[in-house]
N, C-alpha and C positions, 0 to 999 in steps of 0.2 A: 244647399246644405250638404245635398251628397257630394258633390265637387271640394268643400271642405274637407270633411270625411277621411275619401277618398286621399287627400295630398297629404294632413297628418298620417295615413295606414303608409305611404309611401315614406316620409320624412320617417316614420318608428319603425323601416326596413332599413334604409340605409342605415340609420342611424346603430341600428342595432347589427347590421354587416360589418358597419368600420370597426366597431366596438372587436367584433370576434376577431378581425384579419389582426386588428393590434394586439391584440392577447395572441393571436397563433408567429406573429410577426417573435413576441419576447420571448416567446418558450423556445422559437427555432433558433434566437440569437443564444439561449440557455443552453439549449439542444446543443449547439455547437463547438460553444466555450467547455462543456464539459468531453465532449468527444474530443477536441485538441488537446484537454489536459490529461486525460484518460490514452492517449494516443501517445505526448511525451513522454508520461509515465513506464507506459509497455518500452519505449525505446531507450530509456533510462535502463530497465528493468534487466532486458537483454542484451546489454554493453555487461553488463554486472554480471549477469549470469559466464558470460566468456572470460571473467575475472580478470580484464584488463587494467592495471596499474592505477587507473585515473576513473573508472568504472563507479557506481556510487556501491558496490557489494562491499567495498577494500575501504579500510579507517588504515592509513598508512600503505602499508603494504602489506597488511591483511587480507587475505581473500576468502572468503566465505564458499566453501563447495557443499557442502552438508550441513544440516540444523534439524534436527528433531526432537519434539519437546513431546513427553505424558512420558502414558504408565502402564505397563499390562500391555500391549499392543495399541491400546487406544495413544495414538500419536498424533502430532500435526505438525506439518512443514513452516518451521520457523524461521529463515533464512528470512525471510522482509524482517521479520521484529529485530531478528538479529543485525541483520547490515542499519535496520535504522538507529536501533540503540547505541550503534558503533560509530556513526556518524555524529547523533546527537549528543552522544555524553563521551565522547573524544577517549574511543576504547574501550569504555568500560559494557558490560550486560549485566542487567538484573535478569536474573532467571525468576520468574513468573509469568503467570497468565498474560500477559501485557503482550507478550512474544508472539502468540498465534491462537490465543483462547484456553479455553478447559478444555481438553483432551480427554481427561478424567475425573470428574470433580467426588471430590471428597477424598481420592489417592495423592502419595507423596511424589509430583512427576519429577525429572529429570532433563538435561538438554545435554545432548550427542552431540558434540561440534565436531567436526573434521572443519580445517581452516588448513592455509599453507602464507609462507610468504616469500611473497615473489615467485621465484624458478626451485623454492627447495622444495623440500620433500613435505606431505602431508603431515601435521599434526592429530589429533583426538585428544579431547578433551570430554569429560562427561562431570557435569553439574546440578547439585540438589536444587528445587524449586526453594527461594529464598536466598540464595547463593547470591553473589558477585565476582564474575569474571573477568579481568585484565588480560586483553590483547593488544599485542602490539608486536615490530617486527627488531626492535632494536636489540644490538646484541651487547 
């Protein structure tokens, strides 16, 4: 009977070993898959930042160098909300919260663009929260 025992305690060790290596096996294949996607992303991110033509920063030939969105000093670096909005809706920004968060909540923020296109000279742009902005480089 102790020899019984004894082979179930072993059988509900391995058994409960394989159990943990396969849970630690999906988290590392998780583990993974989000460090590669987190890793293209930073590489995507800094092609953008160098504002090369084909970069994901630039909707045309747009290029995003500055983005600052609140109120009072309370700011935040909106350049991701910015280049994505310019990606996803082919130019255009909504200026709100959506860009980089509340900055200031309960104030009326603003968003500071400096943009340029191509080789020319820098624009500035400055836009009330609620606003809609049009870029683009056509002339």
């Amino acid at each position: 009977m102790k020899n019984v025992h004894r082979h179930i305690m072993r059988l509900a060790t391995v058994l409960a070993l394989t159990a943990t290596s396969n849970a630690a096996f999906a988290q590392s294949a998780e583990y993974r898959r989000g460090y590669d996607e987190g890793y293209a992303a930073g590489q995507r991110d800094a092609r953008g930042d160098r504002g090369g033509p084909d970069g994901p920063m630039a909707w045309g030939r747009v290029h995003i160098e500055e983005a600052e969105y609140g109120a009072r000093g309370a700011t935040c670096n909106a350049r991701r909300g910015v280049r994505d909005q310019l990606e996803r809706n082919r130019g255009n920004i909504e200026v709100n919260n959506q860009l980089c968060g509340d900055p200031a909540p309960g104030e009326q923020k603003r968003l500071r663009l400096v943009y340029r296109c191509g080789d020319s000279a820098s624009a500035r742009v400055v836009a009330r929260e609620g606003e809609r902005l049009r870029l683009n480089c056509r002339r």
